[in-house]
N, C-alpha and C positions, 0 to 999 in steps of 0.2 A: 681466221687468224687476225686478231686487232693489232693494230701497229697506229702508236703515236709519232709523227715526225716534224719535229722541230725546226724553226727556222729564226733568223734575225739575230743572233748576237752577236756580239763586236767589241769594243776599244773606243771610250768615248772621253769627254774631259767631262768634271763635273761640271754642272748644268745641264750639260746637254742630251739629247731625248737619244731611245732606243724602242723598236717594236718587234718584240716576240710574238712568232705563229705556234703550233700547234695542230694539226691535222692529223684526226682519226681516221682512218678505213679501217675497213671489215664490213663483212655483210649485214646488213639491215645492225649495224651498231648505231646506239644513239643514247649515249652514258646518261645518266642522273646527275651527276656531277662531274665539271671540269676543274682546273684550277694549274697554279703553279705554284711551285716549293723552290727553298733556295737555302745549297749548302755552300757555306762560307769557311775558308780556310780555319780549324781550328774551331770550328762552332757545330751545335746542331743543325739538323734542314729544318726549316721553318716553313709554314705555312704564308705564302704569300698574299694571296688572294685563288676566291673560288665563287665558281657560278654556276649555278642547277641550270636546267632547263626551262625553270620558271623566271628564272632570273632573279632569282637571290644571292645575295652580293657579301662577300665576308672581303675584308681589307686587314689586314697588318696594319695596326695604327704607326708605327714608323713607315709606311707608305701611304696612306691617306693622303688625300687632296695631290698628290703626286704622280701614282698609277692608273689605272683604267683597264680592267678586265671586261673584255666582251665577247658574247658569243654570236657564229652563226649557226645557228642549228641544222640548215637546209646542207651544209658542207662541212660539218661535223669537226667546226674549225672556230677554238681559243684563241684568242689576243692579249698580249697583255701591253700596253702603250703603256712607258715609263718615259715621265719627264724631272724635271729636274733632278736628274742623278747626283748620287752622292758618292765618294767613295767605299763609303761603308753598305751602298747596293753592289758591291764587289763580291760574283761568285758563281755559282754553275747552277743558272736556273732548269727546273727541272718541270715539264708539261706532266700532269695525271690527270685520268680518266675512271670516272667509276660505275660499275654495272650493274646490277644484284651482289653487289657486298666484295665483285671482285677489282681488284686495281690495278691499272695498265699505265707504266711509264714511259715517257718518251725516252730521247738518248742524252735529253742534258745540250742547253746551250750556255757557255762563257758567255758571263759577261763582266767588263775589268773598265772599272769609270776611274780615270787618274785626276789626281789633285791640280 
């Protein structure tokens, strides 16, 4: 049974930083792809940024030069460092994981950057 479990969101002002976890288990799991998504009150989930195992890098150009996704692969464990928050990074980011074409979500971490 794979299970993503999520950690780090909070209540920031903007500017200020926030770091999302991400933790896979499962037996001998070790996804193709990680990344995180982010549904915003009233909007689609958006693709936030994502990182293969090779370390290929996709960014949201509205988070460019701002995020930082990284993996460790040894601990089967996503990062996503966000700095200069904004309030329009306001909303319920979400950890995935992918495997042979199947997709495993975590549970959703808030996050809510006030003006």
């Amino acid at each position: 049974q794979v299970r993503l479990v999520e950690s780090g969101g909070g209540l920031v002002q903007a500017g200020g930083s926030l770091r999302l976890s991400c933790a896979a288990s499962g037996s001998s799991f070790s996804p193709d792809f990680m990344g995180w998504y982010r549904q915003a009150p009233g909007k689609q989930r958006e693709l936030v940024a994502r990182i293969s195992g090779g370390e290929v890098i996709y960014y949201q150009d509205s988070v460019k030069g701002r995020f930082t996704i990284s993996r460790d692969n040894a601990k089967n464990t996503v990062y996503l460092e966000m700095t200069g928050l904004k309030p329009e990074d306001t909303g319920v980011y979400l950890c995935y994981a992918v495997k042979f074409g199947l997709v495993y979500w975590g549970q959703g971490s808030q996050v809510t950057v006030s003006s």
